[in-house]
C-alpha positions in Angstrom: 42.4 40.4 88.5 39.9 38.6 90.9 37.2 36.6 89.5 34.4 35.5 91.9 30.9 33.2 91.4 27.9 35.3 93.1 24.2 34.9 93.0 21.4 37.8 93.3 19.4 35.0 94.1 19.4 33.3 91.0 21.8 31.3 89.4 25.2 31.2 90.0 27.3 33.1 88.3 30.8 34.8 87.4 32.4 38.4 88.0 35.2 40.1 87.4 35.6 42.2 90.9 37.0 45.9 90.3 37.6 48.0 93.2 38.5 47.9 97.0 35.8 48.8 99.7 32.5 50.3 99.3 33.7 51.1 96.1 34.3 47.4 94.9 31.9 46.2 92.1 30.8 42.9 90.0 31.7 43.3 86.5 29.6 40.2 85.0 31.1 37.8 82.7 29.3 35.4 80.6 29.5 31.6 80.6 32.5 29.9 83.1 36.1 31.1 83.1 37.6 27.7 83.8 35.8 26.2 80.9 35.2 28.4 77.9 36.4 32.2 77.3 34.3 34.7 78.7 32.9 38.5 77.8 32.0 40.9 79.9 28.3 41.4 79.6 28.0 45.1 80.5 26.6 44.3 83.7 27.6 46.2 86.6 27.1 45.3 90.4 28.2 47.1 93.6 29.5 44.1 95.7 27.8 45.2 99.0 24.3 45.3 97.3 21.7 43.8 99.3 21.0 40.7 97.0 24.6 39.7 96.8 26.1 36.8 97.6 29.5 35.5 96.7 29.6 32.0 96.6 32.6 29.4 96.9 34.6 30.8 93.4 35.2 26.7 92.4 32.8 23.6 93.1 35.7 21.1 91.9 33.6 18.7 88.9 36.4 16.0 90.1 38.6 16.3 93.5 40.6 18.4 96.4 43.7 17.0 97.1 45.0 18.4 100.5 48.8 18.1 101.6 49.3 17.7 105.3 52.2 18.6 107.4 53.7 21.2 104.8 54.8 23.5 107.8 57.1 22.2 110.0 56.3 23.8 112.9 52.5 22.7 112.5 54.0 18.7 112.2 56.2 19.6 115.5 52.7 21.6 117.5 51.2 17.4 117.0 54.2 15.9 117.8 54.8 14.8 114.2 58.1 14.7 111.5 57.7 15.9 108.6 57.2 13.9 105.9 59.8 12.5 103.0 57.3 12.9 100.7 54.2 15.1 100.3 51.8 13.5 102.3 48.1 13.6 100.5 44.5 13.5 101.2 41.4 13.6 99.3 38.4 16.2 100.3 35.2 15.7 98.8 33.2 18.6 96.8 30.5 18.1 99.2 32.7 20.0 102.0 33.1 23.2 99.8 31.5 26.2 101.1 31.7 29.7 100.6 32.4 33.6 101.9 29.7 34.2 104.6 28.9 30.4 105.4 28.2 28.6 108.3 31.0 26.0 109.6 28.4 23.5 111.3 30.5 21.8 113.8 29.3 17.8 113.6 27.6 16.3 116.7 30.4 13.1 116.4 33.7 15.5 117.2 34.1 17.5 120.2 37.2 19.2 119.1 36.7 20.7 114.8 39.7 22.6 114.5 40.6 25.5 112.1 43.5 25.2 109.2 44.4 28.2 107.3 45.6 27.5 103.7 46.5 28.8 100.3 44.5 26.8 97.5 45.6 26.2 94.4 42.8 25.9 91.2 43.9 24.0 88.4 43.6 25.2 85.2 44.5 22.6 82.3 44.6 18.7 82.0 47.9 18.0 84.6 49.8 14.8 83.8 53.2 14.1 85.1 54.0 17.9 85.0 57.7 18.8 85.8 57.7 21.4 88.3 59.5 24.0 85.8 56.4 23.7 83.7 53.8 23.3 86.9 52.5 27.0 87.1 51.7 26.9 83.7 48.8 24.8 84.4 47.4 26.6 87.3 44.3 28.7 87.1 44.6 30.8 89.9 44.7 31.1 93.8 42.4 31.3 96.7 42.0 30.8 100.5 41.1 27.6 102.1 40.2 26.2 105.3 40.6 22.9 106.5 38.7 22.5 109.0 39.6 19.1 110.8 37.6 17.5 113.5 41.1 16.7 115.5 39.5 14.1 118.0 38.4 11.7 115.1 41.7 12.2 113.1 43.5 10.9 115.7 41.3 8.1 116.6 40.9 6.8 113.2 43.7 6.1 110.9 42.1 7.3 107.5 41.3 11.0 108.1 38.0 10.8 105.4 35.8 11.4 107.9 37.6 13.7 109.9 38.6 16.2 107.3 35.8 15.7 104.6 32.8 16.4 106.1 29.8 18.7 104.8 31.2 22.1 105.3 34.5 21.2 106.4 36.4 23.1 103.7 35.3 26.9 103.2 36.9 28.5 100.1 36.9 31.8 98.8 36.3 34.6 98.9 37.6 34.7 94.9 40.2 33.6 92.6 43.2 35.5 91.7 45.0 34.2 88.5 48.6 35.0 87.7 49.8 35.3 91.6 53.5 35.3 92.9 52.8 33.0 96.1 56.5 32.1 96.8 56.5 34.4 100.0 52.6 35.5 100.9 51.6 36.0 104.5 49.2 33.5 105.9 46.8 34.7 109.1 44.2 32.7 111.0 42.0 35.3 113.5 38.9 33.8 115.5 36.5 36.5 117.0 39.7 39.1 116.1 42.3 37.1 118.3 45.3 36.1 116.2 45.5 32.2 116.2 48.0 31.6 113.0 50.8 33.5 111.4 52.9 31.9 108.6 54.5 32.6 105.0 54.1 30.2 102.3 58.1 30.5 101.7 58.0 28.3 105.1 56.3 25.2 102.7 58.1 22.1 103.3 57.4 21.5 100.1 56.6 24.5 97.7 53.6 24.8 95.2 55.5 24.1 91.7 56.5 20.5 93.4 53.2 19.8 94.6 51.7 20.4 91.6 53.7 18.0 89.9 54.5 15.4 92.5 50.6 14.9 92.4 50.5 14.6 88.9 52.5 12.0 89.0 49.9 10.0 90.5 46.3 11.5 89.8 45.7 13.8 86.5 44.7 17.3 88.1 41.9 18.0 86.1 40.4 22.0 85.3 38.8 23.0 88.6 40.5 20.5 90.9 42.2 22.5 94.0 45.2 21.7 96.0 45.3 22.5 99.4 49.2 23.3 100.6 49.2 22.9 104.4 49.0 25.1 107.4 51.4 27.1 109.4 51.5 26.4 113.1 48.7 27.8 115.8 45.7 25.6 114.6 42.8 25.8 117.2 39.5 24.7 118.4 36.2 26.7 116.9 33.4 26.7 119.1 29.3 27.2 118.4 29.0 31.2 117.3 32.6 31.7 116.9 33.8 34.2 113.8 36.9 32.8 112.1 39.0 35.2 109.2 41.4 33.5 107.2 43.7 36.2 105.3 46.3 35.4 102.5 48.3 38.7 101.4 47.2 39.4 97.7 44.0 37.5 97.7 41.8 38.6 101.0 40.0 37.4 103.7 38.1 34.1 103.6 35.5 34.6 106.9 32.9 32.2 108.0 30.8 31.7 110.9 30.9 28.8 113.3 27.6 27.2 114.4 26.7 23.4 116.1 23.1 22.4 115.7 
């Protein structure tokens, strides 16, 4: 099952997608899936219709907490170790973005870098969650970029402004509850040029711990997302550039990159 938030121009709302291709279609649901149960409303939507647009699948109500050098080989391409401990960052709602929209590359970097990632959605009230018990709280899965202007995060010891600006972390292009991600294929292509290639079974940490290890310290509340880390090949994006972030059994998150 994939669920995905759209708009024909109105307000947003949520979809059930059924198909592959040309043949993929909408099938509406009523009211918010991570709040209240749903119905289908009978209403039926070819996905490549004209009027629409699928939108970032979660605006988190409360937080995104990021993990950074999950991948060993990404800590090693900076000239890091990897951490004891999960090491964990905050992302701001105002950085979400969806399927389709523009990464604006700010005027105060010179070097905004991609990061391909599997997301996690939160599901249920998290509070000191063992890991045995962790996936039981998760919503579902989706694709995540975290896109990192490099040149500031090196030059300034808090990376707020270097990871959470407006725009800075694309999700989509839907949800898929009820995934297997202890061995799903990562990818990272710009303009069709392979940049990043990883599995999630590479984690330094894996999802169940995060989950929990988090909890320990904040409550993960329903709609929060955890971002797990990146493989190794991150790279600069540049004004008109095309970048496609694939996870195996989810999709393709794509965006365009502009600097105004």
């Amino acid at each position: 099952m994939r669920i995905a938030r759209f708009t024909r121009g109105s307000d947003p709302r949520y979809a059930l997608v059924e198909g592959e291709g040309d043949a993929a279609e909408l099938v509406v649901i009523s009211g918010d899936p991570l709040y209240m149960p749903v119905q289908p409303t009978g209403e039926r939507v070819p996905l490549d219709d004209d009027g629409v647009r699928l939108l970032a699948p979660v605006i988190p109500r409360s937080k995104i907490v990021a993990v950074g050098r999950n991948y060993a080989e990404h800590a090693a391409e900076h000239g890091n170790e990897v951490p004891a401990t999960p090491l964990l960052f905050f992302k701001p709602n105002t950085s979400v973005i969806g399927p389709d929209d523009p990464i604006v590359l700010p005027s105060w970097s010179q070097q905004v870098e991609h990061e391909g990632e599997l997301a996690v959605v939160i599901g249920k009230v998290t509070k000191d969650v063992s890991p045995e018990r962790a996936l039981d709280h998760v919503f579902g899965f989706t694709i995540a970029n975290d896109v990192t202007a490099r040149d500031v995060q090196r030059a300034e010891s808090q990376w707020a402004r270097a990871k959470g600006f407006d725009g800075s972390c694309p999700l989509g292009p839907w949800i898929v509850p009820g995934l297997d991600v202890e061995d799903l294929e990562i990818t990272v292509d710009v303009n069709g040029g392979r940049r990043q290639h990883g599995r999630t079974s590479q984690m330094v940490f894996d999802v169940p711990y995060l989950i929990s290890y988090i909890s320990e310290a904040f409550t993960l509340l329903p709609g929060d997302v955890i971002l797990t880390g990146t493989p190794a090949g991150v790279g600069p994006l540049e004004h008109r550039d095309i970048v496609d972030v694939t996870v195996e059994e989810i999709g393709t998150l794509r965006n365009p990159v502009l600097r105004r």
